[in-house]
C-alpha positions as CSV (number, residue, x, y, z in Angstrom):
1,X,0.0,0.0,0.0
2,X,2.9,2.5,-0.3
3,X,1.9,3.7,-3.5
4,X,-1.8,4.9,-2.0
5,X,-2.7,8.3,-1.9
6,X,-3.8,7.8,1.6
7,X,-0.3,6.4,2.9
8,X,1.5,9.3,0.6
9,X,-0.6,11.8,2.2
10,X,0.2,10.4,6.2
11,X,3.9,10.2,5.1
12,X,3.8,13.7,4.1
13,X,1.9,14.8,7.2
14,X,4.8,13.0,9.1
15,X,7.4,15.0,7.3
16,X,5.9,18.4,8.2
17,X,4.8,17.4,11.9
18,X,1.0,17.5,11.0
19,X,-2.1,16.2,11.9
20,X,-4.2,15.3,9.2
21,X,-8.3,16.6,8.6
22,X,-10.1,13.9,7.5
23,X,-13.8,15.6,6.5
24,X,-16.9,13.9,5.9
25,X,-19.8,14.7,3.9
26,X,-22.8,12.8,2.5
27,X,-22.8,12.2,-1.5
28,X,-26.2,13.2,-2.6
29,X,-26.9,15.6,-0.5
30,X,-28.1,18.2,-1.2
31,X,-27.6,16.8,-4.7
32,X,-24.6,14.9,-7.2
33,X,-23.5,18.5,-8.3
34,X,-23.1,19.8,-5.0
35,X,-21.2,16.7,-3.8
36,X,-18.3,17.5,-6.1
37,X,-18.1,21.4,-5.1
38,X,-18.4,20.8,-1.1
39,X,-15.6,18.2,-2.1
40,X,-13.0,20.7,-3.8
41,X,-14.2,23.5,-1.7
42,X,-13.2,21.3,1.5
43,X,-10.1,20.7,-0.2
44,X,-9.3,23.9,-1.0
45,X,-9.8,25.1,2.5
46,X,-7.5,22.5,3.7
47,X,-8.5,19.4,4.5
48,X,-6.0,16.4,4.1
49,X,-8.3,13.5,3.2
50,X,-12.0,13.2,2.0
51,X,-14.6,10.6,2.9
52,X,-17.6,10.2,1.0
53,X,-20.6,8.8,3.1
54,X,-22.8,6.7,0.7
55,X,-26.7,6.9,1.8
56,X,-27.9,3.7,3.1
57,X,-31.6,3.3,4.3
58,X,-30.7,1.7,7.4
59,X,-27.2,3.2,8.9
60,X,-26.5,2.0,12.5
61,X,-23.4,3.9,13.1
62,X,-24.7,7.4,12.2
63,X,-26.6,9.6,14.2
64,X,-29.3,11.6,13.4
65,X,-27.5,14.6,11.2
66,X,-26.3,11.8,9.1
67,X,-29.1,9.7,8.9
68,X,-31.4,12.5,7.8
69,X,-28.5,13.4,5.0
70,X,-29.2,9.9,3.7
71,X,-32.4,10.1,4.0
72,X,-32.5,13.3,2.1
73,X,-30.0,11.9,-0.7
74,X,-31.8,8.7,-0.8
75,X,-35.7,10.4,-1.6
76,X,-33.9,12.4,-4.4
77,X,-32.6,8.9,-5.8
78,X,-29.1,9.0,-5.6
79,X,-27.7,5.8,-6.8
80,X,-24.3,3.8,-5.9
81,X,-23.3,4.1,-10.1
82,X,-24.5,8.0,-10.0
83,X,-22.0,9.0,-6.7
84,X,-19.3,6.3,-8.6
85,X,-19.6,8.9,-11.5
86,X,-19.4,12.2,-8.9
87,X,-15.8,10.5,-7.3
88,X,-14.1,10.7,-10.4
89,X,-15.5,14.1,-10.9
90,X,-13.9,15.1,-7.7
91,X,-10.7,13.2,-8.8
92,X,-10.4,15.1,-11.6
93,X,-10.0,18.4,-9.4
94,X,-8.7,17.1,-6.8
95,X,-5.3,15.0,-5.4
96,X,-6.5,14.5,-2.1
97,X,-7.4,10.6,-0.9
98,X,-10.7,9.7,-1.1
99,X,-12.4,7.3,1.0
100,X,-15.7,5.8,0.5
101,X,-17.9,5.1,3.4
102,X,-20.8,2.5,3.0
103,X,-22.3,-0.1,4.4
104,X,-21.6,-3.4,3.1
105,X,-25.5,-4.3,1.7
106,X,-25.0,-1.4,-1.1
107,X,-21.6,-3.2,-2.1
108,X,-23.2,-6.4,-2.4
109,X,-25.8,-5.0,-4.1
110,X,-24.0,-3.7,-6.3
111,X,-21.3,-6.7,-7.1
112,X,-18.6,-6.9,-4.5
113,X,-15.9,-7.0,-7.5
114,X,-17.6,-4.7,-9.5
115,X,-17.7,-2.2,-6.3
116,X,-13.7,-1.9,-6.1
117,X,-13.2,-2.1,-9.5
118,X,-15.7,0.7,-10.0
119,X,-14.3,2.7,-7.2
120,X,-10.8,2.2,-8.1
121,X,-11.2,3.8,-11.6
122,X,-12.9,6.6,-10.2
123,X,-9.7,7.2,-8.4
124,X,-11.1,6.1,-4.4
125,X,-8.4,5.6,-2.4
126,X,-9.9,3.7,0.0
127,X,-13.3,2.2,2.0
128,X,-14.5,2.0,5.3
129,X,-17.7,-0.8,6.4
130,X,-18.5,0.0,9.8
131,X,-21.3,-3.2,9.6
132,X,-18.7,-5.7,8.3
133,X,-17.0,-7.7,10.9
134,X,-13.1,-8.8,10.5
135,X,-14.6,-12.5,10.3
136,X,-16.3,-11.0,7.1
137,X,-14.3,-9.2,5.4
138,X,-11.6,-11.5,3.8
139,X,-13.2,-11.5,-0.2
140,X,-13.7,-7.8,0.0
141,X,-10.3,-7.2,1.5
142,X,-8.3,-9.1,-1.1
143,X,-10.5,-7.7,-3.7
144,X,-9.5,-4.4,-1.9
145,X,-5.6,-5.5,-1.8
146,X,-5.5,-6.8,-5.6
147,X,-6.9,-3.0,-6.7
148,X,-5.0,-1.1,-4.1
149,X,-7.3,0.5,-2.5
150,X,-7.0,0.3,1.6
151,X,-9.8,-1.4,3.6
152,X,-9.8,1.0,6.9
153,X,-10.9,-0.6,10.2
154,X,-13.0,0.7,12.7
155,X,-11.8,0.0,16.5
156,X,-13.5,1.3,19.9
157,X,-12.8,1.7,23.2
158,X,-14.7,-1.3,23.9
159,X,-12.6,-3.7,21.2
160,X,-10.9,-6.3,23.1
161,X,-7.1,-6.4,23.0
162,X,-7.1,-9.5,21.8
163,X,-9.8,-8.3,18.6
164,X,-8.0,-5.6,18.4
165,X,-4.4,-7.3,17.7
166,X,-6.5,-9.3,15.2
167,X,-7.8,-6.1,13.3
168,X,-4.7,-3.8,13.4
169,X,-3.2,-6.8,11.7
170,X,-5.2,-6.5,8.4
171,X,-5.7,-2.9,8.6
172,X,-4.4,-0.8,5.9
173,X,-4.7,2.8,5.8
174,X,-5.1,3.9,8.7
175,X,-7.1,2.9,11.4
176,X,-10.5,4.4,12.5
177,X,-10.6,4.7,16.0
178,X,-14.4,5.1,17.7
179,X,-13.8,8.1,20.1
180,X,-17.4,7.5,21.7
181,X,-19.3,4.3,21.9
182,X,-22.8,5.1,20.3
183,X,-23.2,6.5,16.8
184,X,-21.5,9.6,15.0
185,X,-22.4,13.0,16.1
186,X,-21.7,16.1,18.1
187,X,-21.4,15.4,21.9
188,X,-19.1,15.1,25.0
189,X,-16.4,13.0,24.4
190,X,-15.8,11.4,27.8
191,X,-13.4,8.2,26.9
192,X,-10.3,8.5,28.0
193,X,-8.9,9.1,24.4
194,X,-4.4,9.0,25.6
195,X,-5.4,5.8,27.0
196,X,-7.3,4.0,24.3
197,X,-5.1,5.5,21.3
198,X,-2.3,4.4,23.1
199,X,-3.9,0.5,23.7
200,X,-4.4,0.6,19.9
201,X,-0.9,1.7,19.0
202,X,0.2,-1.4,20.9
203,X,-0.5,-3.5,17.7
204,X,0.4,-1.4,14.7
205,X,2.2,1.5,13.5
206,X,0.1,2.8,11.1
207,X,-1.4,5.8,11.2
208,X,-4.8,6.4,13.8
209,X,-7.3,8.6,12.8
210,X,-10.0,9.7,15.8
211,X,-13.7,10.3,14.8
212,X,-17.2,10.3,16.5
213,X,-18.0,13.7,18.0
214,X,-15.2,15.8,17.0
215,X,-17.3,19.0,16.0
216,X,-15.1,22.6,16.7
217,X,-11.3,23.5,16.4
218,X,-10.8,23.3,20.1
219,X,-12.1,19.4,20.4
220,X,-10.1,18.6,17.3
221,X,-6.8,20.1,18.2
222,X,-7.4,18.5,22.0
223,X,-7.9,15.5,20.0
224,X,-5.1,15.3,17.7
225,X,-2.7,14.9,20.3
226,X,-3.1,11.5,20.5
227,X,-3.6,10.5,17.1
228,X,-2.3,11.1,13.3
229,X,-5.5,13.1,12.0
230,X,-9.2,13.9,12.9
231,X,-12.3,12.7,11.4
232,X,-14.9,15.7,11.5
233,X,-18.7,14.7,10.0
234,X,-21.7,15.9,11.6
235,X,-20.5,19.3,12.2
236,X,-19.6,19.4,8.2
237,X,-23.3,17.5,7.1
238,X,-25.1,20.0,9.8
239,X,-23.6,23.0,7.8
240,X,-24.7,21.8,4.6
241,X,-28.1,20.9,5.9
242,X,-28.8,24.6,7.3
243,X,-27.5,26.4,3.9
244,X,-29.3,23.5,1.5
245,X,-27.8,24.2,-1.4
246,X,-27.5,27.9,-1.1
247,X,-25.2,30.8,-2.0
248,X,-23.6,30.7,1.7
249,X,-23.2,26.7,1.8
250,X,-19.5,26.3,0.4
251,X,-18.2,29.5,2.2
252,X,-19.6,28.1,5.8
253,X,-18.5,24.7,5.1
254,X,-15.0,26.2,3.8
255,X,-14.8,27.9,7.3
256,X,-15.4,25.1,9.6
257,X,-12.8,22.8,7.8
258,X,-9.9,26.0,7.5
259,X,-10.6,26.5,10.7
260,X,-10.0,23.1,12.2
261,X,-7.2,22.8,10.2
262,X,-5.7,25.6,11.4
263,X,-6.6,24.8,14.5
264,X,-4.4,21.7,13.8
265,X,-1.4,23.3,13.4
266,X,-1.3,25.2,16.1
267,X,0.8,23.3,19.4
268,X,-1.8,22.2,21.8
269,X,0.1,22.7,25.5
């Protein structure tokens, strides 16, 4: 995997003593079009890697600002093949890794091979399955590994050492660390985050990224001290949800994510 984007871009973070932005946003919503500018305006502003949410009708890790972004981009029929189309848009304006999030029934829908090899030619970078257990995952993975895209794990505070040896093991990428037990979204993060980061960095030394909850500058720059990079979502989908489409939606989103960045690159004491 030292040829992916998403490795490149963690090995250049390295170099310059960075933590990385990872930003979220929901394809579909509010529309296809939009999807593509929100993505080059977040890069623009910053960010360091892009994750595009794919709208499932049943998603058990988001919570509700993601879910109704799914709902939203899912009554407006957005289709897998459609947001396929809009990630090689975005590639073509855009360096940045991108990551596909989705559930695993869309892929099989879809055709598991046909998925990744779909993917890959629109220039994705990498996936995340939050519903697809390690015990699961082994045709996807080395469908993942034979078109080099990464297969990221999730992990939680609640993984047991011994799963989590098991899943740092296959994990390419980076890994996805859980920062809350629950479902995304804006709220106290209460985990003890040195000591759970530090438990996962027992078993690998690839990059950590921290999700779930991260929604200002001060949380993520508190946060990045004990990982690689931040994953910021809700806070990103809310913005797009209050402007809907409007003349002040890129500029607001462009603000969070500069701002968080910046907020990254500041020394935390």
């Amino acid at each position: 995997m030292e040829n992916n984007r998403i490795t490149r871009k963690f090995n250049e973070l390295r170099e310059k003593k960075e933590k990385g932005l990872i930003a979220y946003i929901t394809s579909g919503d509010p529309d296809l079009a939009a999807t593509v500018e929100l993505a080059v305006a977040i890069a623009e502003a910053g960010a360091d890697l892009i994750e595009l949410g794919i709208p499932f009708s049943d998603p058990v890790a988001d919570g509700p600002v993601i879910q109704q972004a799914s709902q939203r981009a899912l009554e407006r029929g957005v289709r897998l093949s459609g947001i396929i189309d809009a990630a090689a848009g975005i590639r073509k304006k855009t360096d940045l890794p991108l990551i596909f999030m989705t559930y695993y029934n869309p892929v099989l829908q879809y055709g598991l091979d046909r998925f990744v090899d779909h993917s890959a030619a629109a220039g994705i970078d990498g996936l995340i399955v939050p519903d697809l257990p390690l015990e699961e995952a082994g045709p996807l993975l080395n469908c993942c590994r034979q078109n080099g895209l990464a297969l990221i794990p999730l992990v939680a505070p609640t993984t047991t050492p011994h799963r989590l040896e098991k899943i740092c093991k296959e994990a390419d990428g980076f890994v996805y660390c859980v920062s809350v037990t629950g479902v995304t979204g804006v709220k106290e993060i209460d985990t003890d985050i040195a000591k759970f980061t530090s438990g996962v960095r027992k078993y690998t030394d690839i990059p950590l990224a921290l999700g779930f909850g991260i929604s200002s500058p001060e949380l993520a720059a508190n946060m990045a001290r004990h990982c690689d990079a931040v994953v910021v979502g809700s806070a990103i989908v809310k913005i797009i949800s209050q402007t809907n489409g409007s003349v002040d939606m890129l500029p607001a989103v462009s603000k969070l994510v500069a701002d968080i960045k910046n907020a990254l690159t500041v020394p935390v004491n």
